[in-house]
N, C-alpha and C positions, 0 to 999 in steps of 0.2 A: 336346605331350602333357600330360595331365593325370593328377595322380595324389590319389586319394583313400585319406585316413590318417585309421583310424579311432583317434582320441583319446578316447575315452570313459571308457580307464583315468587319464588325468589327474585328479588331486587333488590341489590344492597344502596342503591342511591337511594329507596326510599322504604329502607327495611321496616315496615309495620305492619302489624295484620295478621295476614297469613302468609308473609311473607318472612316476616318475623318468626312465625310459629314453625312455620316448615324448615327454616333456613337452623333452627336453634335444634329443632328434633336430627338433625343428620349429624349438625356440629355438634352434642353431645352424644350419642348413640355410644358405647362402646366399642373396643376398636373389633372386638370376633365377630361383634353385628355390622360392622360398616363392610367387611371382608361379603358381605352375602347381600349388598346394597346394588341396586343399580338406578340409577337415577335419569329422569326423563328431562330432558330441556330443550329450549326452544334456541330458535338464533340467535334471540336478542341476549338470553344469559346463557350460552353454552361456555363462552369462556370464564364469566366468573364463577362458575361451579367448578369447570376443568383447575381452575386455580385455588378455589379451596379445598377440594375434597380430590382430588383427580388420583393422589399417592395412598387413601385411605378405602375408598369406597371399590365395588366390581368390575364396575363399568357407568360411565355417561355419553347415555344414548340421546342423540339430537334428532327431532321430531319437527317437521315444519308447523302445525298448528302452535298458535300461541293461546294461554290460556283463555279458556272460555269460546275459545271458537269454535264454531258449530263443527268444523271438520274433525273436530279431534275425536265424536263421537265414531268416525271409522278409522281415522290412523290408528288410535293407542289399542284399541281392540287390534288391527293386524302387526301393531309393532308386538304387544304380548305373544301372537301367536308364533311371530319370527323366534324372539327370544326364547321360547319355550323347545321349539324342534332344536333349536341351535344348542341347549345347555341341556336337553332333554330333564330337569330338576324339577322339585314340585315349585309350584311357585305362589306369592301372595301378590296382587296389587293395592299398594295404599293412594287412597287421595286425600292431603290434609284438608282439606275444601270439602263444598258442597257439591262439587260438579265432578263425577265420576261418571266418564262414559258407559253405556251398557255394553256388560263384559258376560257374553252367554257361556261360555267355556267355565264348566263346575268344576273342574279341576284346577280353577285358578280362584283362590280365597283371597275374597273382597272385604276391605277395610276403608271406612273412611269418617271423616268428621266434619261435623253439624256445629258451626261457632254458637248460632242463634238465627233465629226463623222470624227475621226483622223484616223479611220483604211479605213475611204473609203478614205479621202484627202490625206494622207498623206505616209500610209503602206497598200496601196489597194494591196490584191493581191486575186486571185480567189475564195479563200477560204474566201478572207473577204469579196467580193462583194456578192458572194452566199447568205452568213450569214445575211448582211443587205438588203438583195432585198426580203429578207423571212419571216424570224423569226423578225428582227424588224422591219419589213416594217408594219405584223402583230398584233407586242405590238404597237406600233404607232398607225393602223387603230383601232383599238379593243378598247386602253384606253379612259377616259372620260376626264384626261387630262395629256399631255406631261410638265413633269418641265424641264427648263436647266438653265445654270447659267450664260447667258451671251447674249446679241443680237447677239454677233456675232456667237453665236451656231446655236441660236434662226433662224437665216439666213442661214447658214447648212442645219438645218431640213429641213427648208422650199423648200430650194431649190430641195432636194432629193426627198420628200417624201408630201409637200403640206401643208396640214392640217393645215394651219394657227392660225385659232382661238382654238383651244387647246394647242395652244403651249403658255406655262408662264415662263417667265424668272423672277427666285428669287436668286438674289447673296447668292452666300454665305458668311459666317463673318469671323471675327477676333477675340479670344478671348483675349480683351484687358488686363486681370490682366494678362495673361502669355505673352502674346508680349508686353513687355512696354517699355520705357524710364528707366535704371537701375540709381540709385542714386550713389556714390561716395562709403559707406560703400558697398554695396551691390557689385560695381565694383572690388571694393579690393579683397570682396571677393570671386568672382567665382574667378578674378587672381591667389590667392592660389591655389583654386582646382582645377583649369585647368592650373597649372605651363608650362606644356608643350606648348600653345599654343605662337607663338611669337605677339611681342607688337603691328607690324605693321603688314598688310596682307589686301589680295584682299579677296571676300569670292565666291567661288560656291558652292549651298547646291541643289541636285537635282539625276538623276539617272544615267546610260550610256548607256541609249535609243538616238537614232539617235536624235530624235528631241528637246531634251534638250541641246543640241548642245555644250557638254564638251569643245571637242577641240575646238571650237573657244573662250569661253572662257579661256582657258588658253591660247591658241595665245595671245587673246587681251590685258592676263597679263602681257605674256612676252614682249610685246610693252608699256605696260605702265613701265614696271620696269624700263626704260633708265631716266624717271621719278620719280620714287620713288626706288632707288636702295634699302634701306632696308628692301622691305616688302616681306612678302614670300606669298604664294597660298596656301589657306587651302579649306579645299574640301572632302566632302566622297568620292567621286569617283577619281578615275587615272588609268592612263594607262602606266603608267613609273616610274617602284620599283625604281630606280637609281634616281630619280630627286630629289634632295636635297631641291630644293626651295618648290615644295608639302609639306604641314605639313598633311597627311592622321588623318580622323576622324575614324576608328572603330566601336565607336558606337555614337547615337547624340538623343537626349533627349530634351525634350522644351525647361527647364531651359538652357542648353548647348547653344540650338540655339538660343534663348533671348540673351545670353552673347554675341554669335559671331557677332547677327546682331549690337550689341551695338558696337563694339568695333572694326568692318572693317573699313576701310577704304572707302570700295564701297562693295555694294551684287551685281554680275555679274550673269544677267539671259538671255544671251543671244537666247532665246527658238526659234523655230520655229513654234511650233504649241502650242497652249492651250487654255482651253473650258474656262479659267478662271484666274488659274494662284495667287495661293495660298503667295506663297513663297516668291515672292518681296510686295506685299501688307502687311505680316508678318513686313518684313523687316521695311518697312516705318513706322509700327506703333511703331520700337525703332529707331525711327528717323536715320537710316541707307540712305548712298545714296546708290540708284541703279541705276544701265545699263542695261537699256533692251535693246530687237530686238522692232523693230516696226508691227512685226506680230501677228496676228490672234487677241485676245481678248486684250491685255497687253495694248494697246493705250488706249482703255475703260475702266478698269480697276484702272490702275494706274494714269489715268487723267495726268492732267499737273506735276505731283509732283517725276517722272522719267527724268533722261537721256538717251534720245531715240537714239540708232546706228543701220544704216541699216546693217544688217548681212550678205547682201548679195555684200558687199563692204569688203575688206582684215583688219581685225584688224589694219595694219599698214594707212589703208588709214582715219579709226573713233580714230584714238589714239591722234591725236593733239583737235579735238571737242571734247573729253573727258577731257582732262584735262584740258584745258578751261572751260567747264562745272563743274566740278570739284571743281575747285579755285575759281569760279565764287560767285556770290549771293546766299545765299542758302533759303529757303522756312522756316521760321518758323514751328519749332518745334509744339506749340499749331494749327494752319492751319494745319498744316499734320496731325495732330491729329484729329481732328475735319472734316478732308474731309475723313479718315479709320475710323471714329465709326459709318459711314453712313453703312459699311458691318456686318451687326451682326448675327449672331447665334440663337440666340431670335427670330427676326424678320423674318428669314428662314425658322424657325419648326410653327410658330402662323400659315406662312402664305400659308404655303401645309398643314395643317391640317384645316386650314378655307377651302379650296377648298375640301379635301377630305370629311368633315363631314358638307360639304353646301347640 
């Protein structure tokens, strides 16, 4: 059998997401499953896939729609059917995403995955209710089975939409050699090469989407600062060129972000929605503390090894439990380690292609 995976969300200048998700499920796959892989891509990344995966995988087929374009509703449907007369093999189509064209040919087994149903909870507006009461109310009825990354998606679905026993929740991982614990030499040296950053600092590493909830993390820094007067706020995102205490990121790279989580103080996630929640998990595998919110997936996630602040309370009111928390007992380094290598990458890609080629 053959299975065609559409990668068109891969982007390695800014691998996160599901970008990240998709790009880790191929790179780890085992090599008997990448031989039976054929992979979809656009113009813009045909060549960085032809360069990672191009000696390992079937074939990488280039398709002019780029993700999410409405055309791609009839390319990938007649790219399938080409591929299918051409290898005559039974075949599966995955989509790591929510957006799966409808694929009417039953003799092509549909797979795909549901991160979290944030535009119905969260930024419902008419145009997003349409879109999931149709088109994925459809890749949901149609697939043979739904993946998501969390129960608490996993309860989302359900609740929308039913279908129970198709729906499989497989976390995703943490690639431990890049998120680690840095050693002494190693701290020196990113020091040098990131001279600019200062010694002391809170960290936000995330977007300036409503529900990643910037400003309240910085509120919650400028309440801790009465606290730690010398640290400053470092952050890709801002909203205030004049704020001194911001030290703005430009650009930010693994290595980069391995350095930051090593070296904060605290990682500040205070999110309101997430199917998952990548980035404080990151965190704790270089032994970083984090503050989360107590919503949506981040309690399951990050288990007991977070400082949990309700976010629906004023930074001034969780600033004294923080730092308490804070000063407090902290969790062994090897324990937090050992509770983040339960999320692997490996064990993500074995265990949606055991389903897809059962």
């Amino acid at each position: 059998m053959l299975c065609v995976v559409d990668c068109r969300s891969i982007n390695l200048e800014k691998n996160h997401g599901i970008s990240r998700y998709t790009y880790e499920i191929i790179r780890n796959a085992p090599g008997n499953i990448k031989q039976h892989l054929i992979l979809l891509s656009d113009t813009r990344n045909f060549n960085v896939l032809h360069r990672a995966f191009n000696q390992e995988v079937r074939e990488i087929v280039k398709i002019r729609s780029p993700f999410l374009h409405p055309l791609e509703n009839i390319e990938i449907p007649n790219v399938l059917r080409k591929i299918q007369k051409e290898t005559k093999e039974q075949m599966a189509y995955f989509s790591p995403s929510f957006s799966s064209p409808p694929i009417e040919d039953k003799r092509i087994k549909k797979f795909i995955t549901i991160h979290d149903l944030m535009h119905l909870d969260f930024y419902s507006s008419l145009k997003n209710r349409i879109y999931y009461s149709t088109l994925v109310k459809h890749y949901i009825n149609t697939a043979v089975f739904v993946f998501t990354v969390s129960n608490y998606s996993k309860e989302k679905i359900i609740k929308y939409y039913g279908n129970s026993n198709k729906i499989k929740v497989i976390y995703p991982g943490i690639d431990m050699n890049t998120f680690r614990k840095l050693g002494s030499e190693e701290i020196e040296h990113f020091k040098s090469m990131y001279s600019y950053l200062p010694e002391k600092f809170f960290l936000f590493i995330g977007n300036n989407k409503r529900h990643k909830n910037f400003s309240y993390a910085y509120e919650l820094y400028r309440s801790l600062k009465r606290f730690y007067p010398a640290h400053k706020f470092v952050s890709n995102v801002w909203d205030n060129e004049s704020d001194k205490e911001i030290v703005r990121l430009e650009k930010l790279d693994d290595s980069l972000l391995c350095f930051l989580y090593n070296r904060c103080e605290a990682f500040l996630y205070p999110s309101l929605y997430e199917g998952f929640g990548l980035p404080p998990l990151e965190a704790l595998a270089c032994g970083a503390k984090v503050i989360a919110s107590k919503c949506a997936s981040l309690p399951e996630v990050l288990g007991e090894y977070a400082i949990y602040i309700d976010v629906y309370k004023s930074p001034e009111e969780n600033v004294f439990e923080v730092v308490k928390k804070l000063n407090g007992q902290n969790h062994e380094f090897e324990v937090v380690k050992q509770y983040v290598s339960r999320f692997s990458w490996q064990v993500l890609s074995r265990k949606i292609f055991d389903f897809i080629f059962s």
